[in-house]
N, C-alpha and C positions, 0 to 999 in steps of 0.2 A: 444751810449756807455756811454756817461755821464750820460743820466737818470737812466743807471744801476747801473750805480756809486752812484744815487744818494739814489737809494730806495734799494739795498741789502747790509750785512752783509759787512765789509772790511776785518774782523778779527776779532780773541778776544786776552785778556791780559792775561794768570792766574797770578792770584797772591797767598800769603799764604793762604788770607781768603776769597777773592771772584772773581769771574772772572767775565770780563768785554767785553761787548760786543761792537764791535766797528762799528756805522754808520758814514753815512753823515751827521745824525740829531744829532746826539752827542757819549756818550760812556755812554753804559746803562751794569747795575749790571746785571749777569743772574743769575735765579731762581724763587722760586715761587712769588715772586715780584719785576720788574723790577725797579730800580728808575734809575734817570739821575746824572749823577755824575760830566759831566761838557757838557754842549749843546753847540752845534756847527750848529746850523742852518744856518749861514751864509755859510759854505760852500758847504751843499743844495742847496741855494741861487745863490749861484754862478754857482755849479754845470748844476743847471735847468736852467740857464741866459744863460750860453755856448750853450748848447743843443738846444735852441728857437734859440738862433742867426745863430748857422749852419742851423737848418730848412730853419731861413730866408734868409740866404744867397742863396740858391738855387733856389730861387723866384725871386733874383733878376738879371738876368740874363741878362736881356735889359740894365742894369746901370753896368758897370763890375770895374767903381772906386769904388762904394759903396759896391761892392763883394767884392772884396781884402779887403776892410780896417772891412767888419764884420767877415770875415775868418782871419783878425789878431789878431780883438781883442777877437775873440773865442778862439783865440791861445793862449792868454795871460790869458782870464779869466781860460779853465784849468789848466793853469799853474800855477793860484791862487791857484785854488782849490785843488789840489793835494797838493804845501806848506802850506797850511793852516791845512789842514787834519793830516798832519806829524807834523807841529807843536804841534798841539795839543796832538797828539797821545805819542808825544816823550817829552811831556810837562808836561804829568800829570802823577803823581808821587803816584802808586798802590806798597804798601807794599808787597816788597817779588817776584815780575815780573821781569823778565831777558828780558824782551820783548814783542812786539807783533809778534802773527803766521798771516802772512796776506794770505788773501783767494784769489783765480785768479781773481775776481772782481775789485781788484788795476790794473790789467793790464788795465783796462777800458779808463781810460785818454790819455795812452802812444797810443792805436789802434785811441784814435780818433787824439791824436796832430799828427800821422802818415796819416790820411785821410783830417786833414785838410790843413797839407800842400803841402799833391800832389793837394789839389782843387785849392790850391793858384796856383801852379804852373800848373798847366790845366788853371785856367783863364789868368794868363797872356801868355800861350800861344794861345788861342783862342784871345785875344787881339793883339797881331802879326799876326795870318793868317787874321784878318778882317781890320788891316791895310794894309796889302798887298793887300786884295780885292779892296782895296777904290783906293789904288794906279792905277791898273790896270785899273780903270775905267777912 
């Protein structure tokens, strides 16, 4: 979900004299020439950081202290990335804009902080039944 976040559309601005297209990678002018009006590549950065770290998390599944603390701080980095993005977005100042129209692509954050805290709570409770295992033995 985050990689989607990171390479589609979030929304655009209109304003009086040009509308503005909103990514990960910054808020780009549309029409027959795009320019960049304020780049936001760090929360790309972050974006694509969270993304790799849940892949990794899932590999790590022999170590389950090191799962829980990369499934929190993947929690934490969209949590960057989503305030970062709003920052910006609600930061930069398009004459004549009442707003941005955001596109379902912003849900993208909220589905993964949702998948990655049932994984938290899947591993520690796989950490409970293989304690109980060990006890038994």
């Amino acid at each position: 979900m985050m990689v989607l976040f990171s390479f589609c559309s979030l929304g655009q601005i209109q304003g009086e004299s040009v509308s503005v297209n909103i990514t990960s990678f910054g808020l780009y002018t549309e029409g027959g020439s795009s320019t960049l009006l304020l780049g936001t590549v760090y929360v790309a950065i972050v974006a694509l950081l969270s993304a790799l770290l849940s892949l990794l998390g899932i590999f790590m599944f022999k170590n389950t202290r090191l799962q829980k603390r990369i499934c929190l701080l993947a929690i934490v980095l969209v949590l960057a990335a989503c305030g970062s993005e709003w920052v910006a977005v609600y930061g930069a100042e398009i004459a004549g804009s009442t707003g941005p129209s955001w596109s379902a692509v912003v849900c993208a954050p909220f589905i993964a902080i949702i998948a990655l805290i049932a994984a938290f709570r899947f591993i520690k409770s796989d950490e409970k039944k293989l304690a109980g295992y060990d006890r038994l033995r």
